[in-house]
C-alpha positions in Angstrom: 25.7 25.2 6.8 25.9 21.5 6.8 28.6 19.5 8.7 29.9 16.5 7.3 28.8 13.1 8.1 30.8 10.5 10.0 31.1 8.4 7.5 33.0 10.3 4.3 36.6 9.2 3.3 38.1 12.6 4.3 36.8 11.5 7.8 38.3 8.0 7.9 41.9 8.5 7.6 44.2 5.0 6.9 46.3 5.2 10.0 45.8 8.8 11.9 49.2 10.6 12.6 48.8 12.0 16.0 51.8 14.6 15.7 50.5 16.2 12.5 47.0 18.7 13.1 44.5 18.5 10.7 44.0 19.9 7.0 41.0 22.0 6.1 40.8 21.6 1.9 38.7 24.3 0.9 36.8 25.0 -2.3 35.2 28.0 -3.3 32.7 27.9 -6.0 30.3 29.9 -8.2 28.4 28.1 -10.6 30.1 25.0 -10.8 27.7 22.3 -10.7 29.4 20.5 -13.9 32.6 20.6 -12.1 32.9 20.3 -8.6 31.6 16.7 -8.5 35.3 15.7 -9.8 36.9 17.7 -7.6 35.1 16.0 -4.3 35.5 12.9 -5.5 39.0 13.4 -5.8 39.4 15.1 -2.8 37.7 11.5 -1.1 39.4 9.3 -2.8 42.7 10.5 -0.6 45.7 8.0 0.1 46.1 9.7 3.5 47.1 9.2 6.8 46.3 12.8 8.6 42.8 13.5 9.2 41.4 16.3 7.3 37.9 18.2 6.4 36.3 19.6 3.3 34.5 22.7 3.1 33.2 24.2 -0.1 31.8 27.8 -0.4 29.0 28.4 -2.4 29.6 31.4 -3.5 26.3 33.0 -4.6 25.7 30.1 -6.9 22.1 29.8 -9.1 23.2 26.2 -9.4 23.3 22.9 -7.9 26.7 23.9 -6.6 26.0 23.3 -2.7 23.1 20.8 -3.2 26.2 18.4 -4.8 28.6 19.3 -2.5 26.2 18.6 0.4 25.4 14.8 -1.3 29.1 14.2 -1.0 29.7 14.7 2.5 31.1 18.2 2.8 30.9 21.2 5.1 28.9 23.9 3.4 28.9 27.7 3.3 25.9 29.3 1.2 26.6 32.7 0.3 23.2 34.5 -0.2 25.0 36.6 -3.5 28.2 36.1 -5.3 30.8 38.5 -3.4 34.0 36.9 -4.9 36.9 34.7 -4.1 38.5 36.6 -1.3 35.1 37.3 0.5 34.6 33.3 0.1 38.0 32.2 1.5 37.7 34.5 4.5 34.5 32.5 5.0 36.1 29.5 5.1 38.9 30.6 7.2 36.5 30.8 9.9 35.1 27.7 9.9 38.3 25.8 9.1 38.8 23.3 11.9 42.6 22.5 10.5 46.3 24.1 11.4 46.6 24.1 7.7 44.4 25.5 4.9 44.8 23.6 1.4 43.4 25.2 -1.3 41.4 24.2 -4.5 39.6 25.5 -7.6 36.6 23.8 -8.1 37.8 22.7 -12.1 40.8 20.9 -10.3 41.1 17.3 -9.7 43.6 16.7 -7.0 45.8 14.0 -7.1 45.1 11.1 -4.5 48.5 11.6 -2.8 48.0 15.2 -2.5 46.6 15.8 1.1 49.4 13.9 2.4 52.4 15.7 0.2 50.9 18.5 1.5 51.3 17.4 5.1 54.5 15.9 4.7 55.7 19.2 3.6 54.6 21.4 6.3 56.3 18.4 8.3 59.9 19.3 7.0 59.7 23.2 7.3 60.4 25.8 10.1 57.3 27.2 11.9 58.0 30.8 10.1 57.2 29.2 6.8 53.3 29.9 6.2 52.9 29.5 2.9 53.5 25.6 0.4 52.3 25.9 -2.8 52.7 23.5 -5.5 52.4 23.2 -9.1 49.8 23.8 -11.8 49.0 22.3 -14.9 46.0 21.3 -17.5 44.4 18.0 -16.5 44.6 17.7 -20.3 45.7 19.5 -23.7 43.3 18.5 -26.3 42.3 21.9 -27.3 44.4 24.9 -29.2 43.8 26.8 -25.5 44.5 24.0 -23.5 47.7 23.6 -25.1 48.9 26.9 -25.2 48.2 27.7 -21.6 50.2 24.5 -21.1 52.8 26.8 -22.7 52.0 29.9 -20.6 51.7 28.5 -17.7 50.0 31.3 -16.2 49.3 29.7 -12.8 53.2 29.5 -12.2 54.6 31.1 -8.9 56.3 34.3 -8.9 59.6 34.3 -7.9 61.8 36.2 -5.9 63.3 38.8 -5.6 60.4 40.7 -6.4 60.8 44.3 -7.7 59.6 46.4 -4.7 58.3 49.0 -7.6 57.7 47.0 -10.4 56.7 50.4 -12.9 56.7 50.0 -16.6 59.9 50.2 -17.5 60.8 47.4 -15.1 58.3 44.8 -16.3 59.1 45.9 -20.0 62.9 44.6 -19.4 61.4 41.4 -17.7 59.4 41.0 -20.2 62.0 41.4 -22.9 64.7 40.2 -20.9 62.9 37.1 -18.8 65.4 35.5 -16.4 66.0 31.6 -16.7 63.4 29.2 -15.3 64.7 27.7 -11.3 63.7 24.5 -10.3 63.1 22.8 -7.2 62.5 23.5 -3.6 62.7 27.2 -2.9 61.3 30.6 -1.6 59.0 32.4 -3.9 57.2 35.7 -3.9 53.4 33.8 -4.5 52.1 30.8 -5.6 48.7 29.7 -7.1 45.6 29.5 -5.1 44.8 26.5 -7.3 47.0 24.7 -5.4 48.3 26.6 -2.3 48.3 25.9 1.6 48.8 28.2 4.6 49.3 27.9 8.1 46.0 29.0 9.5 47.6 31.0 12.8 49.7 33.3 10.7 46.9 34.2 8.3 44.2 35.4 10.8 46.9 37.1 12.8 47.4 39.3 9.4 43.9 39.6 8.7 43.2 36.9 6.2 42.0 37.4 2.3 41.2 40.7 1.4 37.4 40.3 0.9 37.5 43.2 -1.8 39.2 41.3 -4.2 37.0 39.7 -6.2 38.6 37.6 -8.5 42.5 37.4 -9.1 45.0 38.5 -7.1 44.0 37.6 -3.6 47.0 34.9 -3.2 49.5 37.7 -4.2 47.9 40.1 -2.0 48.2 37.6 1.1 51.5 36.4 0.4 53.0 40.0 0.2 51.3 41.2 4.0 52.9 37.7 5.4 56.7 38.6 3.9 56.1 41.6 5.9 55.0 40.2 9.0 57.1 37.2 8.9 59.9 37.5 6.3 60.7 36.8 2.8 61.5 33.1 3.3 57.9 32.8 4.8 56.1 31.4 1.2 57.8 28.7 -0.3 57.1 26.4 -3.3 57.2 22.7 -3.7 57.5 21.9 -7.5 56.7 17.9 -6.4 52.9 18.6 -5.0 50.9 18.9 -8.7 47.2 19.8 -9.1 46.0 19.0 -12.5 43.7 21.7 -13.5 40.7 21.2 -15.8 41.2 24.8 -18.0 38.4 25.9 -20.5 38.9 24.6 -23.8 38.2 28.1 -25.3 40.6 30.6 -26.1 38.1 33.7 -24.5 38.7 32.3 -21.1 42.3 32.9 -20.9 41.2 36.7 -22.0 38.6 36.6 -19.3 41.2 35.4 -16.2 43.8 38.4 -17.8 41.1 40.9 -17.4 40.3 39.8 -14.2 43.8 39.4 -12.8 44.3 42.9 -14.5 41.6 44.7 -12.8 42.4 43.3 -9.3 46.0 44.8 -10.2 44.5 48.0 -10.7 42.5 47.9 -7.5 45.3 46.9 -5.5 47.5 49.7 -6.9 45.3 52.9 -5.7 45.7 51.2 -2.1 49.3 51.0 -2.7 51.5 51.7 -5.6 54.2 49.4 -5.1 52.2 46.7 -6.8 52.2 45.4 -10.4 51.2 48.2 -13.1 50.3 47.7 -16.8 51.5 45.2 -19.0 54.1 47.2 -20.6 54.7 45.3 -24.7 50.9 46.2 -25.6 52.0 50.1 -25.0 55.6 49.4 -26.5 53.9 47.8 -30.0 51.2 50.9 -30.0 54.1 53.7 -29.4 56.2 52.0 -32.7 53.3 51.1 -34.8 51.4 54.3 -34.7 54.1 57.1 -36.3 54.0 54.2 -39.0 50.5 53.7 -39.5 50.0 57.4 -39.8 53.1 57.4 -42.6 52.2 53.7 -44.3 49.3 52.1 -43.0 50.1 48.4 -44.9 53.6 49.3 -43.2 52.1 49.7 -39.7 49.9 46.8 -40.2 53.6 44.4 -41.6 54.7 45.6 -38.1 52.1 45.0 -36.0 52.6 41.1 -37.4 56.2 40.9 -36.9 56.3 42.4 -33.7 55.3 39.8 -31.6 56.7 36.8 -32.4 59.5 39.1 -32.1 59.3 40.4 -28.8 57.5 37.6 -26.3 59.8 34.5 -26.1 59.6 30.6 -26.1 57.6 30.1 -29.0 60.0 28.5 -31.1 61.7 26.1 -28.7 57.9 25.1 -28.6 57.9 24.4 -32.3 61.1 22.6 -31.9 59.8 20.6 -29.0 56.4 19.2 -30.4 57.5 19.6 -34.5 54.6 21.9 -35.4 53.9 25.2 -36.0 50.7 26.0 -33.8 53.3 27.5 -31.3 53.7 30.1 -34.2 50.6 31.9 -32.9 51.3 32.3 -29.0 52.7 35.3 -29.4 49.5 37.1 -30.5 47.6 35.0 -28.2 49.9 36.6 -25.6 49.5 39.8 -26.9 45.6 39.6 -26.4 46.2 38.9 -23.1 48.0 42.0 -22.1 45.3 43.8 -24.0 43.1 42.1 -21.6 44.7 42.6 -18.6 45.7 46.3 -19.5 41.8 46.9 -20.2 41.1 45.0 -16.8 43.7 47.7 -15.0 42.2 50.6 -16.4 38.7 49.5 -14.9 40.2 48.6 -11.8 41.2 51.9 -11.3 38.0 53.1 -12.6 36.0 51.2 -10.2 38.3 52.6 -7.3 37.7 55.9 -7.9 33.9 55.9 -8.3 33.8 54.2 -4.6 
């Protein structure tokens, strides 16, 4: 592990606020030679006046990964094997000098004001809050993936109140029936780890990340044991702090994060089965296309096209909104997703039985 040197940005804050502790920004990164040298220069080219670290987590990389990260002046973990993102923030967690933890994937380019909105938040809120999380969004949308996870938004917080059994039939009417979108300041269920903080105290006084985790899914994990410790109010979202967020330009990596996120799910739901199941329209567009295919296949096949747009909302405001039709295919696009994540589920339950 390397410290950082005296003389990096993050170390020479503009004029040092002696009433507000220290930020840790952490990074935790496998592979991501190509990336992460955007992200650290970002990250030193803060408008600031707290003092805060960087620490980047190599997680198992076969890269330059740490070598880069090294160059530029950060504090580095090297992880001997690649154990996944909640073993690599519970190393970082340890070696976080800060109050606060600020969090950041290593395709994200913060903002230069970010390290301070994060500090002046955490400034404005009670002690019991121990969660700020802001806002993500593509860096750009110059790709057909780009654009529609624009739409998606998959990195959006969860908001309260959460279903304390979200089973199928629940998440079908959400689904079906989603409730407006809220704005501004308030109390959430989770937010991103792309762009989340935490008060450091309350988060090693519930253990930390779940180190089992290994991809998706450790934010919600954490957020849900601090409501229980310290209240639903604890996590709270600040639409104003924004992390642009440099997603794949191909559409197979939206697939790969469902699957991911999915088989987390399914991990997290042998342990304890108030957590999200399936994603219920995949099973809904199987149980009405079937008794048709068997009677009409070209019938079952018309169906299985109309379905979608049909059942997953937004799409055409979207075409409304930027006058084309591209949005006419993000409902399939959605649809794959669930596959995804329903296929991720199944081998997260999988995997926990064969341990």
């Amino acid at each position: 592990m390397t410290n950082p040197t005296v003389d990096t940005a993050w170390d020479k804050p503009v004029g040092v606020d002696p009433v507000m502790p220290m930020i840790t920004a952490a990074i935790c990164s496998y592979n991501g030679a190509a990336r992460i040298g955007a992200t650290l220069a970002a990250l030193a080219g803060q408008i600031h006046t707290v003092p805060f670290e960087v620490v980047v987590v190599d997680d198992g990389s076969t890269d330059e990964t740490a070598d880069i990260a090294e160059r530029a002046g950060a504090t580095v973990i090297r992880l001997d094997e690649n154990r996944g993102r909640g073993y690599a923030l519970q190393e970082a967690i340890k070696v976080a000098r800060g109050a606060f933890l600020a969090m950041a994937d290593d395709d994200c380019v913060p903002l230069p004001n970010w390290i301070q909105q994060l500090a002046d938040a955490w400034a404005q809120v009670p002690h019991s809050v121990t969660v700020i999380g802001g806002c993500v969004r593509p860096l750009v949308v110059d790709t057909f993936n780009r654009r529609y996870v624009d739409f998606r938004k998959p990195l959006a917080a969860q908001e309260l109140p959460r279903n304390p059994n979200p089973g199928v039939a629940a998440r079908l009417h959400r689904a079906l029936f989603p409730p407006p979108p809220r704005t501004g300041r308030r109390s959430v269920f989770s937010t991103a780890g792309a762009n989340m903080s935490l008060r450091l105290s309350a988060v090693r006084e519930v253990g930390g990340f779940d180190p089992a985790i290994h991809f998706g899914g450790e934010e919600d994990a954490l957020c849900r044991r601090l409501q229980e410790a310290f209240g639903c109010d604890t996590v709270q979202l600040v639409p104003e702090i924004n992390m642009p967020h440099d997603f794949r330009a191909n559409l197979g990596d939206s697939l790969r994060r469902s699957r991911a996120y999915g088989r987390s799910h399914g991990q997290q739901w042998v342990r304890r089965k108030d957590l999200p199941t399936v994603q219920p329209i995949p099973f809904l567009i199987a149980a009405i296309t079937m008794p048709v295919f068997a009677w009409r296949p070209k019938f079952g096949a018309l169906l299985v096209a109309l379905l979608p747009p049909l059942l997953y909302r937004g799409w055409l405001a979207r075409c409304r909104e930027t006058h084309t039709l591209e949005p006419i295919l993000y409902p399939y696009v959605r649809l794959l997703e669930d596959v995804a994540g329903d296929v991720g589920f199944l081998a997260g339950l999988r995997d926990e039985a064969t341990v």
